[in-house]
C-alpha positions as CSV (number, residue, x, y, z in Angstrom):
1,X,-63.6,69.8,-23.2
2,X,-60.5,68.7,-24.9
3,X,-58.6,70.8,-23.0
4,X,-59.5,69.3,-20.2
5,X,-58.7,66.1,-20.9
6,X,-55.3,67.3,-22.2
7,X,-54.4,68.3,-18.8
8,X,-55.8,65.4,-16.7
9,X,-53.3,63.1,-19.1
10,X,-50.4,65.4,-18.4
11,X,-51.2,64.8,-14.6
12,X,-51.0,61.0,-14.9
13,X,-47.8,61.2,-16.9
14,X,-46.4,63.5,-14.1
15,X,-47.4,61.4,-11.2
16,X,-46.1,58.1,-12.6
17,X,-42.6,59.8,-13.4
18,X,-42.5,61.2,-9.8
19,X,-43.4,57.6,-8.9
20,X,-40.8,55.9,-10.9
21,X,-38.2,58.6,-9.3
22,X,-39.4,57.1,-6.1
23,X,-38.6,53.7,-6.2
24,X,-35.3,54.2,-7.9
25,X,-34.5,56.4,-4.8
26,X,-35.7,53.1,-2.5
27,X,-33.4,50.7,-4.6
28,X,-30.4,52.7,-4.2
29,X,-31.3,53.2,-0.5
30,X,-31.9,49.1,-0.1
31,X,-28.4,48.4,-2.0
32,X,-26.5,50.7,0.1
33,X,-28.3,49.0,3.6
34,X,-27.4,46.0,2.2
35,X,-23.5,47.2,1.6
36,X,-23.7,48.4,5.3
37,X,-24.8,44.8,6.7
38,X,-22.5,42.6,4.4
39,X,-19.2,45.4,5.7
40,X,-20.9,45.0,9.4
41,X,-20.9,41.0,9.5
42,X,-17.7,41.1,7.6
43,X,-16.3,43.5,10.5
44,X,-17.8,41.9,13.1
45,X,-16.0,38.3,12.1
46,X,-12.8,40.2,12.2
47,X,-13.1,41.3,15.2
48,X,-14.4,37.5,16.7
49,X,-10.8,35.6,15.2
50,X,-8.8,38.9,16.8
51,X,-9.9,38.8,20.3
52,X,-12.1,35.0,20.4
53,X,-10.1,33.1,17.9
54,X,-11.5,29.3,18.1
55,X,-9.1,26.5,18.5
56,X,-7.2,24.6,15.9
57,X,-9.1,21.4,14.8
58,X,-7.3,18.6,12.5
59,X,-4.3,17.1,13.4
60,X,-3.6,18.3,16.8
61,X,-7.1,15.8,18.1
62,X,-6.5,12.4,16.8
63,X,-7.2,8.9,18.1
64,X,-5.6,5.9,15.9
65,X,-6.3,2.4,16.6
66,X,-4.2,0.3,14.5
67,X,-4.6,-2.9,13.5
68,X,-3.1,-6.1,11.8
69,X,-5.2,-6.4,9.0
70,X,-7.0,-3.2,7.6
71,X,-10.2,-3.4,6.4
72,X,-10.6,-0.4,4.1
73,X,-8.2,2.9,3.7
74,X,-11.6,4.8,4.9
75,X,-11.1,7.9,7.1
76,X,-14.3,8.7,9.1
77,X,-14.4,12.4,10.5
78,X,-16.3,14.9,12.9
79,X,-15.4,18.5,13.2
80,X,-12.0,17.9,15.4
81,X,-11.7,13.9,15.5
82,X,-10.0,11.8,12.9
83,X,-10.5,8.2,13.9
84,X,-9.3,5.2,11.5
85,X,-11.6,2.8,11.8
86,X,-9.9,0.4,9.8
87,X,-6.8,-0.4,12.3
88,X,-9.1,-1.9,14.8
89,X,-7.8,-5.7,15.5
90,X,-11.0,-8.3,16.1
91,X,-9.8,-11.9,16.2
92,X,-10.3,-13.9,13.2
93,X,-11.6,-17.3,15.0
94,X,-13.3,-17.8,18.2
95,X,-12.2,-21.3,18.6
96,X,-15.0,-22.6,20.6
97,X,-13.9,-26.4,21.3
98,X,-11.2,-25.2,24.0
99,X,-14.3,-23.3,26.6
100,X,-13.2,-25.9,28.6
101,X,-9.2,-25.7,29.0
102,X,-6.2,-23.0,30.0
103,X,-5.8,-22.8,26.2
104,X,-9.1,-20.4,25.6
105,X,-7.3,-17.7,27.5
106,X,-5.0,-17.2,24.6
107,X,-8.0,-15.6,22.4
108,X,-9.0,-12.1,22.9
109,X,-11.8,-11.1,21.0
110,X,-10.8,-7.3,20.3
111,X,-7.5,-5.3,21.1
112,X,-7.9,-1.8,20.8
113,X,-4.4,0.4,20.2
114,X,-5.1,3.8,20.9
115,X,-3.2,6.9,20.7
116,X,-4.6,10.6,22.2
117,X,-3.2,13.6,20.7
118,X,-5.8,16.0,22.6
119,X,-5.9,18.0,25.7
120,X,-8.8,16.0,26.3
121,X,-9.6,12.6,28.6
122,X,-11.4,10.3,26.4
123,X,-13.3,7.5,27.9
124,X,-14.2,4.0,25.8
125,X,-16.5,1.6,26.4
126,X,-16.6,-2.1,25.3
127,X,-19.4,-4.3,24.6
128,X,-21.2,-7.3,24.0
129,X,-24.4,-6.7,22.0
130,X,-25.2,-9.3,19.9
131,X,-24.7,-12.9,20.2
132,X,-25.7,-15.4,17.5
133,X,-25.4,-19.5,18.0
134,X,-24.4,-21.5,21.1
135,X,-22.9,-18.5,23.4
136,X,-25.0,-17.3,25.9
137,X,-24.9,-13.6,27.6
138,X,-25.7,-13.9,31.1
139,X,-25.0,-10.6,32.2
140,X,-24.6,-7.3,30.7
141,X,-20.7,-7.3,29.8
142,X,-18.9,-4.3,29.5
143,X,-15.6,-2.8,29.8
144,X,-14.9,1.2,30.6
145,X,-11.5,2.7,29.9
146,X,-10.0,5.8,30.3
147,X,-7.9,7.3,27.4
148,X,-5.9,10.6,29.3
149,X,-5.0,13.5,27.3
150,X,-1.6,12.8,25.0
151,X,-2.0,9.2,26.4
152,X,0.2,7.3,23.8
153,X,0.6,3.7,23.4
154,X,-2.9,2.7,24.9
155,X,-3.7,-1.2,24.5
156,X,-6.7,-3.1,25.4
157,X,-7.8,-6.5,25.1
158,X,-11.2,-7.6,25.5
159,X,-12.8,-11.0,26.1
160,X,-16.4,-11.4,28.1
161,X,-17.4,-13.5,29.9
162,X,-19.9,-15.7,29.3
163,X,-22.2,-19.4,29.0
164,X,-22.1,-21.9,26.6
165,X,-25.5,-24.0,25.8
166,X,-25.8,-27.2,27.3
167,X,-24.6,-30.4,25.3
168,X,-28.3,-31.6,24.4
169,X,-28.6,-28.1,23.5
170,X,-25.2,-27.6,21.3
171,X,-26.3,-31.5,19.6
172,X,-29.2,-30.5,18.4
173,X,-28.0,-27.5,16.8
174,X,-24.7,-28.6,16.1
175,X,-25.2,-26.8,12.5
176,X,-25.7,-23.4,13.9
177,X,-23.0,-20.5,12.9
178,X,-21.8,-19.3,15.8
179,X,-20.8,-15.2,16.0
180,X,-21.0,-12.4,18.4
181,X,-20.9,-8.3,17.6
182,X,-18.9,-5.8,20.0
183,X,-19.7,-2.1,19.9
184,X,-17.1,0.2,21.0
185,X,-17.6,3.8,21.5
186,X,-15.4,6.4,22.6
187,X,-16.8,9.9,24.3
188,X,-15.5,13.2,25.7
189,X,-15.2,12.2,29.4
190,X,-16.3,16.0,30.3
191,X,-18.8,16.7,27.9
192,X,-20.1,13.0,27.1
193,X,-19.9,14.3,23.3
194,X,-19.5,10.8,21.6
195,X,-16.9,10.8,18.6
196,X,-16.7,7.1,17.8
197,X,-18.9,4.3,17.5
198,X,-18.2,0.8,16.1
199,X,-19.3,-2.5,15.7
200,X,-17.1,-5.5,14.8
201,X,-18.1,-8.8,14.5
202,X,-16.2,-12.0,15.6
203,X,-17.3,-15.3,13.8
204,X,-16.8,-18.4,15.9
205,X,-16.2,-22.0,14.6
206,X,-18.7,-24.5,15.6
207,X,-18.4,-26.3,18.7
208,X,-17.1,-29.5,16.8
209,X,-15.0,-27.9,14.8
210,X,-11.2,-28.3,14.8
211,X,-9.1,-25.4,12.9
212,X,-5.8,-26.0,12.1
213,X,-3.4,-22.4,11.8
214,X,-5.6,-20.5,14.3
215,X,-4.0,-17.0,14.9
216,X,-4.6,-15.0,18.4
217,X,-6.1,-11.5,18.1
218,X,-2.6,-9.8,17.5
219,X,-2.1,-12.1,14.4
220,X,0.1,-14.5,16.1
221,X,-0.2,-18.3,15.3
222,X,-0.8,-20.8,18.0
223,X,1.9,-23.5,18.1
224,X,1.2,-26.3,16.3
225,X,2.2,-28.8,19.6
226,X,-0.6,-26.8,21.0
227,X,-2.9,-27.4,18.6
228,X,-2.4,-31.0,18.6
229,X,-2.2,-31.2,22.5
230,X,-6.1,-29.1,22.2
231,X,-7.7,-32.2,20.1
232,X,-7.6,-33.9,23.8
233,X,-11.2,-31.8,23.9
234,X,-12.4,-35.0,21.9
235,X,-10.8,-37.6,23.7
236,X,-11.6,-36.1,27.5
237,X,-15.2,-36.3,26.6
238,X,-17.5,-38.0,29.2
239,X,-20.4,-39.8,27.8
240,X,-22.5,-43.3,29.0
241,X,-22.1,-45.1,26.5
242,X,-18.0,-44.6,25.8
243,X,-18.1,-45.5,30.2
244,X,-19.7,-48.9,29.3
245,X,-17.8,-50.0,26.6
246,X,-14.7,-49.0,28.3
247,X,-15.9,-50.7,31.2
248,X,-16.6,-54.1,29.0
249,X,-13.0,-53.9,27.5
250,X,-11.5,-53.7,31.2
251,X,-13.6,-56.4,32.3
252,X,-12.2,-58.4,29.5
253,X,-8.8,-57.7,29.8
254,X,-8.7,-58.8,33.7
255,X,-10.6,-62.1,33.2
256,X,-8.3,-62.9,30.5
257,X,-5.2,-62.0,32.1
258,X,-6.7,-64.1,35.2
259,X,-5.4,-61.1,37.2
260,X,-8.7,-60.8,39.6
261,X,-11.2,-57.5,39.4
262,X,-8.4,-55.3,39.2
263,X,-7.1,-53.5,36.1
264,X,-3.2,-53.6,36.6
265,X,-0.6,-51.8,34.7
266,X,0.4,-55.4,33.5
267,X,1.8,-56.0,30.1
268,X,-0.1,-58.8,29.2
269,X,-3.5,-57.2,30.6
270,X,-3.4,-53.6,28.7
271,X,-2.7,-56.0,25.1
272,X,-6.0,-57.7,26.4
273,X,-7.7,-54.8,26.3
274,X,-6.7,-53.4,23.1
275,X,-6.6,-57.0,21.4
276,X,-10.5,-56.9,21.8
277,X,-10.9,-52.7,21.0
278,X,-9.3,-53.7,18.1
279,X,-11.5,-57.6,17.3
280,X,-14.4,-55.2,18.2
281,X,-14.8,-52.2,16.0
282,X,-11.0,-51.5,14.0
283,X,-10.8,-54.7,12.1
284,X,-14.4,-55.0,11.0
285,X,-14.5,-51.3,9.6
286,X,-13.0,-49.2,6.6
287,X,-10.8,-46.4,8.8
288,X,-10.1,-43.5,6.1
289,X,-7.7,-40.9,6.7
290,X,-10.3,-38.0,5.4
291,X,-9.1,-35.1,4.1
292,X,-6.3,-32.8,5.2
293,X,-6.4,-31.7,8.5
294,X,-3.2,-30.5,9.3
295,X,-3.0,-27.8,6.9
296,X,-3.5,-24.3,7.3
297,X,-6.6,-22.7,7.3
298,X,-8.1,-26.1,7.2
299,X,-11.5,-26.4,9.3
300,X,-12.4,-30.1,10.1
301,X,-15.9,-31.0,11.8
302,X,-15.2,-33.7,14.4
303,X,-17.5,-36.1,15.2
304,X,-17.8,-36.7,19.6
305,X,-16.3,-40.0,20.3
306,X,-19.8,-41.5,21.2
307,X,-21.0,-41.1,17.5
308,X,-18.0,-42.7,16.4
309,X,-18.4,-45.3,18.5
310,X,-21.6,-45.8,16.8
311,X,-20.3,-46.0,13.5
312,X,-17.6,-48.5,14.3
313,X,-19.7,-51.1,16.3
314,X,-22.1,-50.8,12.7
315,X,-18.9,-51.9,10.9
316,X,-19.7,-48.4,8.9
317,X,-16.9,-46.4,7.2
318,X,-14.9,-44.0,9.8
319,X,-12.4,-41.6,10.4
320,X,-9.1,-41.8,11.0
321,X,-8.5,-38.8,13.5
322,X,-11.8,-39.5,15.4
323,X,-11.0,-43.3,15.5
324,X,-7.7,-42.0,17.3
325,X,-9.2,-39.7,19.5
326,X,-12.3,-42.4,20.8
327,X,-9.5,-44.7,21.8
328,X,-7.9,-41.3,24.0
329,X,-11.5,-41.4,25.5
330,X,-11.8,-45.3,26.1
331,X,-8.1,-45.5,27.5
332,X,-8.5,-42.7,30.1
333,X,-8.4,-45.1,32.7
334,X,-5.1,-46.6,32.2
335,X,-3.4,-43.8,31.6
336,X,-4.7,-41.5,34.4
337,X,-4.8,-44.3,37.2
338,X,-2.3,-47.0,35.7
339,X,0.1,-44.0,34.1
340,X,0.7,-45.8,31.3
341,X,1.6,-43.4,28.0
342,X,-0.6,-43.7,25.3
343,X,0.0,-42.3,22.5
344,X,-1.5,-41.5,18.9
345,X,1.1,-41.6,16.7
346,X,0.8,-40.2,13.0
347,X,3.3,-40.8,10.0
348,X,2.4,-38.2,7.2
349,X,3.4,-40.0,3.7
350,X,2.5,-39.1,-0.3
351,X,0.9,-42.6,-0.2
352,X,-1.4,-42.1,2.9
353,X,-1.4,-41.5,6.9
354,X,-0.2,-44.1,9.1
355,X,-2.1,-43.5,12.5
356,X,-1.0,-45.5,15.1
357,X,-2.0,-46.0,18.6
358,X,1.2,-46.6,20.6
359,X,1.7,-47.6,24.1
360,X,4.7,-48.6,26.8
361,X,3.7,-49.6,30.1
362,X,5.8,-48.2,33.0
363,X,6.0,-46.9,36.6
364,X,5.7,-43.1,36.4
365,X,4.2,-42.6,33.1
366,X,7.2,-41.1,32.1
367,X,8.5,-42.3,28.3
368,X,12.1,-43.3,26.9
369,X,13.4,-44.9,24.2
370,X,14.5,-48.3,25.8
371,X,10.7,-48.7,26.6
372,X,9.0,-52.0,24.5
373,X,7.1,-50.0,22.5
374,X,4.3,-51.5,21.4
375,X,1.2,-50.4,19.1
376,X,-1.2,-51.2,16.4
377,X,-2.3,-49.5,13.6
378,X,-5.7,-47.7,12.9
379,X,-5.6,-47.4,8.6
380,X,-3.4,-50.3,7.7
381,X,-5.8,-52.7,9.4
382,X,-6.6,-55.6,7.1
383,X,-4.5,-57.7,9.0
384,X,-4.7,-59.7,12.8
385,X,-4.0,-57.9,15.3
386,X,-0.8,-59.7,16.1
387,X,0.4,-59.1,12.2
388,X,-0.8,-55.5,12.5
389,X,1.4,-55.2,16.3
390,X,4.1,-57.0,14.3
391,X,4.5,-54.3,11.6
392,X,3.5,-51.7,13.8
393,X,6.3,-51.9,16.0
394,X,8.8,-51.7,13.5
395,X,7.1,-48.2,12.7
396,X,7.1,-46.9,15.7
397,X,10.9,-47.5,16.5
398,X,11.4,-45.8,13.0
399,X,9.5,-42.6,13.8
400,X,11.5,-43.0,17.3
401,X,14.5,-43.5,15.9
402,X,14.4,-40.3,13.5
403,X,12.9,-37.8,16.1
404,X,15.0,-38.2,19.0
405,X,13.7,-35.5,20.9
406,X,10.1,-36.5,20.2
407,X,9.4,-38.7,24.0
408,X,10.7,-35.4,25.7
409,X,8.5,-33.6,24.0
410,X,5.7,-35.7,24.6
411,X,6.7,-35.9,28.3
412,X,6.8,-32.1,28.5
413,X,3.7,-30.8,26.4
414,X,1.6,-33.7,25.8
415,X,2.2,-33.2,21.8
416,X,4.8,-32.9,19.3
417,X,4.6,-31.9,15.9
418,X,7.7,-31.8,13.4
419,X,8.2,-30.4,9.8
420,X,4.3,-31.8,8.9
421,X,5.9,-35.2,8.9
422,X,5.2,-36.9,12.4
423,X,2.8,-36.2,14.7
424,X,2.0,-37.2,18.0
425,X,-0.6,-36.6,20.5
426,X,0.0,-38.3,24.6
427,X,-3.4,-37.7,25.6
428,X,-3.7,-38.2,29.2
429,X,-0.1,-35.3,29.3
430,X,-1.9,-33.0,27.0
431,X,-5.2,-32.8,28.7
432,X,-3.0,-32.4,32.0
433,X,-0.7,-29.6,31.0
434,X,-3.5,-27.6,29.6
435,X,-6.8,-28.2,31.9
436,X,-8.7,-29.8,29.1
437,X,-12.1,-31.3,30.5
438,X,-13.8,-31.8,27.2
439,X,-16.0,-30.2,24.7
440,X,-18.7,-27.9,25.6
């Protein structure tokens, strides 16, 4: 019996060791397959560079837009597209006062500057896709272009078109931020494969807002005559009330004169007219220059010439600039139909702003220094108005006197602006040379 048993142990012990031989035989067979698949692939890769090599990628596929200003030194990449999204240029104010002149046609919102090192076409397209405020997209607005292989030197500038609210609309949301977001994405024209998109966001001023030191999309700053000539959006405003009153101050004027129903480019009628403006609503109020508008980066709300009309006739405290610009709006008259040159004059000093509203009648509406200047001041206006026309004058043949080429200018542009020390705004000239009609 133990014998037995003896031999059915040494059976076991055999079969496990014959086992055990078993799987060591399977491991070395696995590790070798696996030698044989690892040499394979390795082989088999050799063999794809030698006869299917795959094209270059890097520095031979690169699209740059550059820019003024960059944002970040942040590289964004694909597998063969290195695309520097900071160098896009997006303007840096949408100056929304000027919708209605020749002027707004200096502000691009985007300019893309692209270079195409690849062998392939590259289309981009442009768009409008959010709009936040007062502008209104009426359409869908987009622009395509086509980017051709080694293209160098590619340069787009982009401005939609579109609607501004109506006035009711824009006055009662005359706090509302107004901005607008443009996508741009560029594809693979053949394959469609999009390698770029971007969105950029231009921030507009507020309808009444005046900005001075505004810069066009390429960085470049708008003249300052320009910018003094654009205030005219203020003064070319059309509005009931500013039609009555301007109606009751040329009704005066001729009955006073004894001149008929006419209003007449007559001396003694046009110092009528401004003898009661300034009885009316310049003497009885405290006119404060505010603070600095001409200075850059400086944004100034601006009131609409019927509000300030308002304030004036409540004998409440007003501004300077806006005072000058309602009397632009309540003289269009004589100096569109009677071409008399009307001018807001404005003496910079450490002691204060003189602004003075400054007129010559003549013929042809043309200006020159032998004219009889005459004028009255808006700030230094304690006095009567024959006091304040008294020390106004010698002012104005001061500021004449030191800026010769200033009435040439005026003739010319409509606005002159010197060394931050005079200014000077011709209304009825400015709104001409640049088609301004108004705010929106």
């Amino acid at each position: 019996m133990n014998q037995e048993k003896s031999s059915l142990s040494q059976k076991m012990k055999d079969g496990l060791t014959g086992f055990t031989d078993v799987l060591n035989q399977l491991k070395i067979l696995l590790v070798a397959l696996l030698a044989v698949v690892v040499a394979f692939f390795a082989f088999y890769d050799g063999l794809k560079q030698r006869f299917f090599p795959e094209k270059e990628t890097g520095k031979n596929e690169i699209i740059k837009i550059q820019a003024l200003k960059p944002l970040k030194e942040k590289e964004l990449r694909t597998d063969h597209i290195r695309l520097f999204q900071d160098k896009t240029i997006i303007l840096e104010t949408l100056p929304l006062y000027l919708e209605n002149s020749d002027l707004r046609n200096s502000f691009f919102w985007l300019h893309v500057k692209a270079e195409n090192f690849s062998d392939k076409t590259l289309t981009m397209v442009i768009r409008l896709v959010k709009v936040h405020g007062v502008i209104v997209d009426t359409k869908t607005m987009e622009y395509h272009a086509t980017i051709a292989p080694h293209q160098k030197n590619f340069s787009q500038q982009y401005r939609p078109e579109y609607d501004i609210l109506s006035a009711d609309t824009i006055n009662s949301q005359a706090s509302m931020d107004n901005s607008v977001t443009l996508e741009v994405t560029v594809r693979e024209k053949d394959s469609n494969r999009q390698i770029h998109k971007g969105q950029y966001n231009v921030k507009g001023l507020r309808v009444n807002e005046f900005k001075w030191g505004l810069r066009t999309v390429d960085g470049k700053k708008v003249p300052p005559v320009d910018l003094i000539a654009s205030l005219t959006a203020w003064s070319t405003v059309k509005n009931p009330e500013l039609h009555q009153y301007r109606e009751e101050l040329k009704k005066h004027a001729m009955q006073k004169s004894s001149l008929g129903s006419k209003l007449t480019p007559c001396p003694v009628t046009v110092n009528y007219f401004f003898e009661k403006l300034y009885n009316d609503i310049i003497k009885k109020s405290f006119i404060v220059t505010g603070k600095p508008v001409f200075e850059d980066s400086e944004v100034t709300a601006i009131q609409r010439p019927q509000s300030v009309l308002k304030e004036l006739k409540e004998n409440a405290a007003a501004n300077a600039l806006e005072t000058g610009l309602l009397i632009g709006a309540l003289t269009k008259d004589c100096a569109s139909k009677l071409k008399i040159p009307i001018t807001l004059l404005i003496q910079f000093g450490d002691e204060g702003d003189n602004y003075i509203v400054a007129w010559s009648v003549s013929k042809n509406g043309k200006m020159w220094k032998g004219q009889g200047w005459e004028g009255f001041s808006i700030t230094n206006n304690d006095g009567s108005y024959d006091e304040n026309k008294k020390n106004s004058k010698i002012v104005i043949e001061t500021i004449l006197d030191g800026h010769p080429g200033l009435l040439d200018y005026l003739n010319k542009r409509g606005a002159y602006f010197k060394d931050s020390k005079v200014a000077a705004l011709y209304y009825y000239r400015a709104a001409e040379e640049h088609h301004i009609h108004g705010l929106p």
